[in-house]
C-alpha positions as a printed Julia matrix, in Angstrom:
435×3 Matrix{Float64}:
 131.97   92.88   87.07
 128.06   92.54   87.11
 128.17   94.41   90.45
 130.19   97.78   88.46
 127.71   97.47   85.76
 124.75   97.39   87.13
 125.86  100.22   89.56
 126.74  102.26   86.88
 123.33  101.73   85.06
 121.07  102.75   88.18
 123.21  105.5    88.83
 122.26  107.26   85.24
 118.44  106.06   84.82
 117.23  105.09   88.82
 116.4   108.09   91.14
 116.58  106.55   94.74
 114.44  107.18   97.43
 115.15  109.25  100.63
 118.81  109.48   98.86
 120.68  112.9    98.21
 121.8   111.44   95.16
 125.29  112.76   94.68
 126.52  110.84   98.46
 126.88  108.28   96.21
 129.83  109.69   94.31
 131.53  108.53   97.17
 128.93  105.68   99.05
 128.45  102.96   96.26
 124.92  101.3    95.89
 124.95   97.4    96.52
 123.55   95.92   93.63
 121.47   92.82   94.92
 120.78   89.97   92.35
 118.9    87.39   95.0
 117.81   87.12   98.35
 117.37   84.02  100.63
 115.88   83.59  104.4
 117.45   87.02  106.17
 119.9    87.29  103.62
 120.96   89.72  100.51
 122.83   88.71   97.92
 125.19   90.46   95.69
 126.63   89.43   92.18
 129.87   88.8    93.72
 128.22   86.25   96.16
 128.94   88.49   98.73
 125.9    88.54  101.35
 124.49   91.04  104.08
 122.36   90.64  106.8
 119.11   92.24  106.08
 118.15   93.13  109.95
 116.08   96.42  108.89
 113.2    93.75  107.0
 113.87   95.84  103.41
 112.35   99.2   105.36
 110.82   96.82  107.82
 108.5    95.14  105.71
 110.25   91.59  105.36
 108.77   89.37  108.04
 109.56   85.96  106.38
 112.49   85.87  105.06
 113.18   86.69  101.49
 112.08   84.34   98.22
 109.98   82.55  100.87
 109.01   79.18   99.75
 105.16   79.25  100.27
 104.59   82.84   99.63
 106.29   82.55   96.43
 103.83   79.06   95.55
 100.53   81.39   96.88
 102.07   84.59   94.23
 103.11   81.63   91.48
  99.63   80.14   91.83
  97.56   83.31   91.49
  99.47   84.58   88.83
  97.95   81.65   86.44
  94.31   82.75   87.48
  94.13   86.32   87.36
  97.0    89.3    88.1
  94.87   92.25   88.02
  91.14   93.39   87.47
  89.79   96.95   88.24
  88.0    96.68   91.45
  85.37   99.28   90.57
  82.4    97.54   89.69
  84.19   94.25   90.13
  85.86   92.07   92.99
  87.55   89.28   92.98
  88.23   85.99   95.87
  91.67   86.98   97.17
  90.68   90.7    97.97
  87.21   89.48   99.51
  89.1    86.78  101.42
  91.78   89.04  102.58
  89.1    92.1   103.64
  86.91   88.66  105.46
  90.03   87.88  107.44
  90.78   91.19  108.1
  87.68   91.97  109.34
  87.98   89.34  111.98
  90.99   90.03  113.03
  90.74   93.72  114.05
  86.4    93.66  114.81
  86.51   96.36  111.83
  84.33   96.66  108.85
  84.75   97.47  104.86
  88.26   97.1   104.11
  89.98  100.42  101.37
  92.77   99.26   99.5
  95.59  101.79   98.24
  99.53  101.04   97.35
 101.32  102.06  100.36
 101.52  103.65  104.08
 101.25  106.96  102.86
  98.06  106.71  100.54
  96.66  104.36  103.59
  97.03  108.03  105.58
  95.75  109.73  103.05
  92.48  107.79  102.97
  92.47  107.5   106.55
  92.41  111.27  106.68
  89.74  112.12  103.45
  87.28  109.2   105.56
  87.43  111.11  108.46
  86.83  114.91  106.82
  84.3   113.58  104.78
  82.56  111.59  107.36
  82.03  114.58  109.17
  80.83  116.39  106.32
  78.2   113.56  105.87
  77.27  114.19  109.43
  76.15  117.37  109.09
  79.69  118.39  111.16
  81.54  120.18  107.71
  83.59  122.51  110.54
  85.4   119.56  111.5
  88.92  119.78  108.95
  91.11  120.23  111.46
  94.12  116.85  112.84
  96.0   116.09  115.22
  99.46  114.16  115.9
 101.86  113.51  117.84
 105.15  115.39  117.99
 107.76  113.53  116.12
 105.32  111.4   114.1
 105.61  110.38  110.52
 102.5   109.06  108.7
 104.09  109.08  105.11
 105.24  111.89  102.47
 102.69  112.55  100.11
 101.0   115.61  101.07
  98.11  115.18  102.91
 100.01  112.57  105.43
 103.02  114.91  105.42
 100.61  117.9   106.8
 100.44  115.37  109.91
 103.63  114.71  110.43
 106.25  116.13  112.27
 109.35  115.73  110.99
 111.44  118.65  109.65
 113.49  116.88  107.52
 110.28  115.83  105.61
 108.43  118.21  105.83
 109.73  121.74  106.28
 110.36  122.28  101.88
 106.95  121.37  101.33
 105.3   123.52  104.17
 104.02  125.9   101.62
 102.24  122.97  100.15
 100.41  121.69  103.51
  97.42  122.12  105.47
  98.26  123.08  109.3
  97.92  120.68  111.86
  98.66  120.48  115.85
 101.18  118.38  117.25
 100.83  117.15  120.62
 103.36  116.0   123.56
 105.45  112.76  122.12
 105.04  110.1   125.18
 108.56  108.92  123.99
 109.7   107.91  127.57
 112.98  108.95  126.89
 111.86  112.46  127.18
 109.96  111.47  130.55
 112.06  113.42  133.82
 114.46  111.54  136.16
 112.68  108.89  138.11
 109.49  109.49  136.61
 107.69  106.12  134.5
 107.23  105.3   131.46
 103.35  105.24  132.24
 103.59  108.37  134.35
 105.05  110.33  131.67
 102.22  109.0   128.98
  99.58  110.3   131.89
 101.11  114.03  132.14
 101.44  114.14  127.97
  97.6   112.66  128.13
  96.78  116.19  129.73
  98.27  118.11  127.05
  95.99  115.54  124.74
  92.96  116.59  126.7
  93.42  120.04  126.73
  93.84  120.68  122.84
  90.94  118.47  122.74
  88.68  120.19  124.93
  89.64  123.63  123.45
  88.94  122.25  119.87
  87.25  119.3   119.06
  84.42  120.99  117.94
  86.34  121.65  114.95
  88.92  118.32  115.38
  88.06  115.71  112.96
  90.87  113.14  114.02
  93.8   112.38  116.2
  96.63  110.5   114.48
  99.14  108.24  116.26
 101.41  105.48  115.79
 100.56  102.78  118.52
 103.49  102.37  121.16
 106.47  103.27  118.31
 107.37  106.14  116.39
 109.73  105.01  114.12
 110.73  108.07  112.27
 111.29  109.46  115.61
 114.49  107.26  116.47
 112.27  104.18  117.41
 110.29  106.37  120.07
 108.75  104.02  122.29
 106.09  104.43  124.9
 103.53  102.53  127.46
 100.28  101.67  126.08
  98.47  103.35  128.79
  98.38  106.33  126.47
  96.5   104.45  123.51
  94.02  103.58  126.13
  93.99  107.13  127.48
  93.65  109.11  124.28
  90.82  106.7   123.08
  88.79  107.96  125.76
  89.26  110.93  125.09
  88.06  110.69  121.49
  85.43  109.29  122.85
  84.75  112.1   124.96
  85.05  114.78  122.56
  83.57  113.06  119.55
  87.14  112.97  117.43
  88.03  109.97  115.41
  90.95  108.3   116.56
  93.24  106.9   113.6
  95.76  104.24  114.1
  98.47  104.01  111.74
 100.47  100.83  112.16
 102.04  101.0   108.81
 105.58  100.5   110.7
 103.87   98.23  113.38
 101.41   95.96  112.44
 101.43   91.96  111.98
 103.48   91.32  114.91
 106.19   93.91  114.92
 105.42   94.77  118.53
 105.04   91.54  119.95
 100.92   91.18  119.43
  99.31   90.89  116.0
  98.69   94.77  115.88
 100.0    97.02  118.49
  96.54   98.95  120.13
  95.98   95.14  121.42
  98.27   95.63  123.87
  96.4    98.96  125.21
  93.1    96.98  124.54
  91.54   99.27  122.34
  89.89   99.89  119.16
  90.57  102.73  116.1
  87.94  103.88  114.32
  90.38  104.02  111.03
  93.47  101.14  111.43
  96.13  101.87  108.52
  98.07   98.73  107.62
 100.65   97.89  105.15
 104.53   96.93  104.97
 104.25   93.41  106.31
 101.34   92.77  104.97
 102.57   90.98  102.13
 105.45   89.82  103.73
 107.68   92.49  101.81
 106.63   91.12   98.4
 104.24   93.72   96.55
 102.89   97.05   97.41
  99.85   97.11   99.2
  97.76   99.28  101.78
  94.59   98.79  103.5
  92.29  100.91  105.72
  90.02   99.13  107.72
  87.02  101.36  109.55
  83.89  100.83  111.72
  80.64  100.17  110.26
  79.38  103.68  111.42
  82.06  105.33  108.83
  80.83  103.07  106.21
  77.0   103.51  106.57
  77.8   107.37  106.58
  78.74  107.14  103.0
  75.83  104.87  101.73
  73.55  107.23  100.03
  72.05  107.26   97.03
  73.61  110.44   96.02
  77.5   109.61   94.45
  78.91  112.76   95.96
  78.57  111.03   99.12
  80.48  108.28   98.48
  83.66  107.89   99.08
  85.47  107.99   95.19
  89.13  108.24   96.0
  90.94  105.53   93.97
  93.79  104.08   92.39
  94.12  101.88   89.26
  95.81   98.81   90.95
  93.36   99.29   94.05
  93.3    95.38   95.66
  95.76   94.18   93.04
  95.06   89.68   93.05
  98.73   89.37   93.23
  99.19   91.55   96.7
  96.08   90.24   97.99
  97.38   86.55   97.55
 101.0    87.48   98.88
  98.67   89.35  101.87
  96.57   85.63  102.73
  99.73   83.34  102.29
 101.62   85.82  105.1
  98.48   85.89  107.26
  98.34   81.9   106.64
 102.08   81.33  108.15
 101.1    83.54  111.09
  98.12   80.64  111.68
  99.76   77.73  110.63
 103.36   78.68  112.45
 102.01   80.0   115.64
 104.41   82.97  114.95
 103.87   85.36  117.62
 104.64   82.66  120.4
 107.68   81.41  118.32
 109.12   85.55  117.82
 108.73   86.17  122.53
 111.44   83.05  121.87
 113.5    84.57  118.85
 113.26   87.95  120.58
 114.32   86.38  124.05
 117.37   84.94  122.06
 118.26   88.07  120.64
 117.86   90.45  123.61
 120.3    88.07  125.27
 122.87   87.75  122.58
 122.59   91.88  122.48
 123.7    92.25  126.14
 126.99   93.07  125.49
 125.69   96.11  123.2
 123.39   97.31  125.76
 126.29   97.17  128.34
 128.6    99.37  126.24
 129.74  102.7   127.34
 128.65  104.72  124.28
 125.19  103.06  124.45
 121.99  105.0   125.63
 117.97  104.24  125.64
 118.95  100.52  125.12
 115.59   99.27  124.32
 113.28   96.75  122.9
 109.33   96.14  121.78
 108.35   92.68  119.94
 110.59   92.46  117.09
 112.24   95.63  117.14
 115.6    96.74  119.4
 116.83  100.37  119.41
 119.48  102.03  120.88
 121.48  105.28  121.17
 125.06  106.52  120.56
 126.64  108.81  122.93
 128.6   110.77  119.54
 129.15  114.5   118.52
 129.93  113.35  114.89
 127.54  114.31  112.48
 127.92  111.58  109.97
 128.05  108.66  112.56
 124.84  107.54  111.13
 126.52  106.82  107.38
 130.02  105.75  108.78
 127.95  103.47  111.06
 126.17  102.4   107.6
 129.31  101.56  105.55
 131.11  100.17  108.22
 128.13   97.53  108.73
 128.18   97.08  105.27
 131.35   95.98  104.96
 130.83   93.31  107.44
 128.04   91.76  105.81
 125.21   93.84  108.23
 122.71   96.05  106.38
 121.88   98.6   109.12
 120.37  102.03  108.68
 120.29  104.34  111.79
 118.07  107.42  112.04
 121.22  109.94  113.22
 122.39  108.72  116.34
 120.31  105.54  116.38
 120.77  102.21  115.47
 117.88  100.16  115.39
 117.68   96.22  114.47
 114.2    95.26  112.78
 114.62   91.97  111.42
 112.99   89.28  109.26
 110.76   87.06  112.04
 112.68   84.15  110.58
 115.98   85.06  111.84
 118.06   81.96  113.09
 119.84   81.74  116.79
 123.47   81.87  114.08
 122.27   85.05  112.68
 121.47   86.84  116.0
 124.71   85.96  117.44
 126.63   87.58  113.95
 124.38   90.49  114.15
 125.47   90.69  118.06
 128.93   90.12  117.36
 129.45   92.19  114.14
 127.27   95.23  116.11
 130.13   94.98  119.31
 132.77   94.99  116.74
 131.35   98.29  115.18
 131.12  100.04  118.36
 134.71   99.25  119.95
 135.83  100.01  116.28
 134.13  103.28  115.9
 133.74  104.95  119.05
């Protein structure tokens, strides 16, 4: 009964995100009254598998116990203080640790991926303005890419669905070659194909960079994109090239970051450095809203002036919220304390294995998989296969969501060898029942 009401209730006061509202005249939401580990929990007691992470931001399960005592704890000291013309220990501790982590400077707090863009973005223009370089507006991304929906980061993405309504709204920007390798030729490599879309890099680039503030990317994953996977070789490759042509090279690993890929952020597997990292999602372990832009010390001493209109004044009221930062150091604390990324090669070992039977199926294409993430194709011509595929998940306790003909898995890093065999078995069941 609880489930009805509540449903009823968010249907006449709640407008949902990325939702064309009236599908659910006919697509019920799932009212969820608790979570626990990988699991969702309705008011029935009826439970689903969260193995998309909450829009892949849940890395420890849900109501995890020590995150919860870190969020509990700090909530007796302080929730909130404005953070201009005042700090406070979890946001310096959390911008210290940072720091060390990625060899960047001065952390930026905002709310979420798409402000972190945003701020990328305005650092970059107005760094070049500072430099006595004002001609330099103009960004590049990848085709395909999504860096977030408000409208500076929609301007650099490439995603019609997204972005095409707005387009009277947005500045220009140039896409480059994707070096998805599923769009490399027959027999050519995943690293060969990055090379050849690497020349299309360096040829915008030479052409324009003397008006190119940035390059844009989203290390070795575009999720937006179907799960768009490619060989690091082409972080490496376009950060020379920055180099070359004096363009800043911004790394957003909203999706990515904290171990989604396998290492701790994803341009560590192409051994390079950003000049602008974005971060957020798991970086409070899906509890509370937060973003962070971390930059090089050359950015930040390009904005210390004693003049105001060269500082840097963007801002937002909850700007390195106590509570977020305190979820942030409890989640970096069980990546320490847990040696995570050596216990996930094992959990994503398990997986891949218990998977085999999907990746073996006759309707299955692009089988794939990066760290934490797996991604595959269907081989469909129906239209809606991506909602069918939804509800019929749903009904077996599985909360999927596939991006048109791809289904993707993304779960919590806490997933149990019990849980990877149901998603397994309840994803085989899916395809012999739909296909």
């Amino acid at each position: 009964m609880k489930n009805a009401e509540l449903l009823a209730r968010s249907l006449a006061a709640v407008w949902h995100p990325c939702t064309q509202m009236k599908q659910h005249e006919t697509l019920p939401l799932i009212p969820i009254a608790r979570g626990e580990g990988v699991w969702l929990y309705d008011f029935d007691g009826n439970r689903y598998l969260d193995a998309v992470s909450s829009w892949w931001v849940n890395l420890f399960g849900h109501a995890n116990p020590r995150i919860n005592a870190a969020v509990k704890d700090q909530l007796d000291r302080l929730e909130h203080v404005i953070l201009a013309g005042f700090t406070h220990e979890p946001v310096v501790q959390l911008s210290e640790r940072l720091s060390r982590l990625t060899g960047l400077g001065h952390a930026f707090y905002g709310s979420d991926g798409a402000s972190a863009t945003e701020i990328a973005l305005k650092m970059s223009f107005h760094f070049w303005r500072n430099s006595g370089k004002p001609e330099k507006t103009q960004f590049v991304s990848l085709q395909n890419s999504y860096h977030g929906e408000t409208v500076g980061a929609l301007s650099v993405t490439d995603v019609a669905l997204f972005k095409d309504t707005y387009a009277p709204l947005l500045r220009q920007s140039v896409q480059v070659p994707s070096p998805d390798w599923r769009l490399a030729e027959a027999g050519e490599t995943a690293a060969a194909y990055a090379a050849r879309c690497l020349k299309a890099l360096e040829r915008h680039l030479q052409a324009w960079h003397a008006t190119t503030a940035a390059f844009i990317v989203e290390p070795l994953l575009q999720g937006a994109a179907g799960m768009a996977m490619y060989h690091p070789e082409y972080l490496k490759g376009a950060r020379a090239l920055c180099d070359r042509y004096g363009v800043h090279l911004i790394a957003d690993e909203i999706a990515v970051g904290f171990g989604r890929t396998g290492t701790l952020f994803a341009c560590e597997q192409a051994g390079i450095r950003p000049d602008f990292l974005c971060l957020s999602k798991g970086i409070t372990g899906g509890y509370l809203p937060l973003s962070v832009v971390l930059t090089t010390d050359t950015v930040y001493q390009a904005f210390y002036d004693d003049r105001l209109a060269r500082g840097f004044l963007h801002s937002h009221s909850y700007t390195g919220n106590a509570l977020a930062c305190r979820a942030a150091l409890a989640t970096l604390d069980i990546f320490e304390q847990d040696d995570v990324l050596h216990r996930n090669r094992d959990t994503a070992a398990k997986l891949t294995q218990a998977l085999q039977p999907v990746a073996q199926h006759a309707a299955v294409r692009n089988f794939r998989h990066l760290g934490m993430i797996w991604a595959f194709e269907i081989e469909t011509d129906d239209a809606l296969f991506g909602r069918k595929f939804y509800q019929a998940a749903l009904e077996r306790g599985l909360l999927l969501r596939p991006i048109g003909n791809t289904v993707y898995f993304m779960p919590p890093y806490v997933i149990e060898e019990a849980e990877m065999n149901f998603l397994a078995r309840t994803t085989i069941g899916l395809l012999e029942r739909l296909i």
